[in-house]
C-alpha positions, 0 to 999 in steps of 0.5 A: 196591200201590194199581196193582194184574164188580164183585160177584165181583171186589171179593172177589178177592185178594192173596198174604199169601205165607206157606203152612204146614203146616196151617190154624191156624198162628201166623199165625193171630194177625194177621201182619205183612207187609213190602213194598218196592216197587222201581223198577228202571231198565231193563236192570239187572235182573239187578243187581237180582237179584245184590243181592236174591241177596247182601244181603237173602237171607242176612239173611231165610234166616237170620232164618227159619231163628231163627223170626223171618221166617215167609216172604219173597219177590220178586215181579213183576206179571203185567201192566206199567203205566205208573209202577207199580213194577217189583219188589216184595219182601215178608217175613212176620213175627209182630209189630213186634218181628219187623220190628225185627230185620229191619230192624236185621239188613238195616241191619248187612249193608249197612253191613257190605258197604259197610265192606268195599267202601270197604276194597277200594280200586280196581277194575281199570278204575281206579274205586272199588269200590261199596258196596251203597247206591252200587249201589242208586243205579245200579240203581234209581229210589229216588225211588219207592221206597213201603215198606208195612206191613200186617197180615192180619185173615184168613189161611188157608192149604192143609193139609199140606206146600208143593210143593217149588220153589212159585211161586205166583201171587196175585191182589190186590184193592184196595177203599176202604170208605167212612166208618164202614163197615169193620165192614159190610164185614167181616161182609158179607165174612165171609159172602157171600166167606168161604165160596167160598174156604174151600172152594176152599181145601178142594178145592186150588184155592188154595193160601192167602187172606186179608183185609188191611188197611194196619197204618200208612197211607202210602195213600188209594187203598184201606183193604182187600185181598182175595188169594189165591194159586195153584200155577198162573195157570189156576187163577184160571178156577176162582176166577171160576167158583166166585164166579159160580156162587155168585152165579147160584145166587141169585134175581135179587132176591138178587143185586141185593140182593148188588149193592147192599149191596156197593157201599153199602159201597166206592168201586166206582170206586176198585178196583183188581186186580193179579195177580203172579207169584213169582220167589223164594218161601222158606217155613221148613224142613220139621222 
């Protein structure tokens, strides 16, 4: 996640991928998200993709579908970097118990899958049939696996029903605040960011926002990110527009104060941005 202009952009965000029905949502009680960075080696792709299909699918539909797994996703980064994972697959629940059964259902479906395929004898080519963690192994780098665990301090999400078949993309910001200047930064955050996209959020340019913070520390490249998510890669033109207009509306005397208080507050050289695209998506069922 730390893979992932200075005033506008250490505002800009990351997808808490969740988009329900109506602002104030159960979500609104500071969720927790779940994410596996993946290193998949070249060429086994698709592999990947059969394994995320056959094996983690089923578990987080069906614990979405019990109310326990509020969303969940796969997604890719727009841009490649060196090092950087390539895969990364994330699911939202309410609280640690939510990533209890997550984890302990995900457990049981690949012990069970591995049961079954070291019953399954021989494969026509004469080799032992592989279970899902020898599979794994094959496909990609568990040397850099990262499992992060981070919770939203605000998630605001569009009004009414999700389009059918989103995508979406997300934009993340990474930034570490300096020493004793987390309170700051949120009220500063609140008041200067807060209401840019409220009303991009009001106006449907983005779909969903939030500020987060990493719940367990496994990190020191950031403390905080900002993201929000859109239907399209073109509406993030928007989101620039509306933070520079923002700030062009205000005396020269505004925005070098602006400026400055921001950067009093951040590791301006530790930033860091990242854009990703959806290619799995599941949100509850319409009831």
């Amino acid at each position: 996640m730390k893979v992932r202009l200075l005033l506008c952009f250490l505002v800009v965000g990351f997808l808490f991928p969740v988009l329900g029905s109506a602002q104030q949502t159960p979500m609104a009680r500071q969720p927790l998200t779940f994410w596996y960075e993946y290193s998949i080696n070249p060429g086994k792709e698709a592999d990947f993709m059969e394994l995320v299909k056959t094996v983690g699918q089923p578990v987080r539909d069906k614990l979405m579908d019990e109310g326990v797994v509020l969303a969940w996703g796969l997604e890719v980064d727009l841009l490649r970097i060196p090092g950087a994972p390539t895969h990364l697959i994330w699911y939202s629940v309410a609280d640690y118990a939510g990533v209890e059964k997550v984890d302990a259902a995900m457990r049981a479906q690949i012990a069970k899958l591995d049961e079954d395929a070291s019953k399954s004898g021989m494969t026509k080519k004469g080799t032992k049939t592989a279970g899902v963690s020898d599979r794994m192994r094959e496909i990609a780098d568990l040397s850099k696996t990262h499992d992060f665990l981070t919770r939203d301090l605000v998630f605001n999400v569009a009004s009414g029903t999700a389009p059918a078949n989103l995508l979406p993309w997300t934009r993340f910001a990474f930034v570490k605040v300096k020493p004793g200047k987390g309170p700051e930064f949120r009220r500063a955050w609140d008041k200067y960011n807060k209401p840019i996209y409220d009303k991009l959020l009001a106006d449907g340019v983005i779909v969903a926002y939030g500020l987060s913070v990493e719940e367990i520390r496994t990190e020191g490249d950031f403390t905080h990110f900002t993201w929000f998510a859109t239907k399209e890669l073109g509406d993030m033109e928007k989101v620039r527009s509306a933070f520079l207009a923002d700030r062009d509306h205000r005396s020269q005397e505004e925005q070098d104060a602006l400026t400055n208080l921001f950067t009093s507050l951040v590791d301006a050289d530790a930033s860091r941005q990242e854009v990703t695209r959806s290619i799995i998506f599941h949100l509850p069922k319409a009831k």
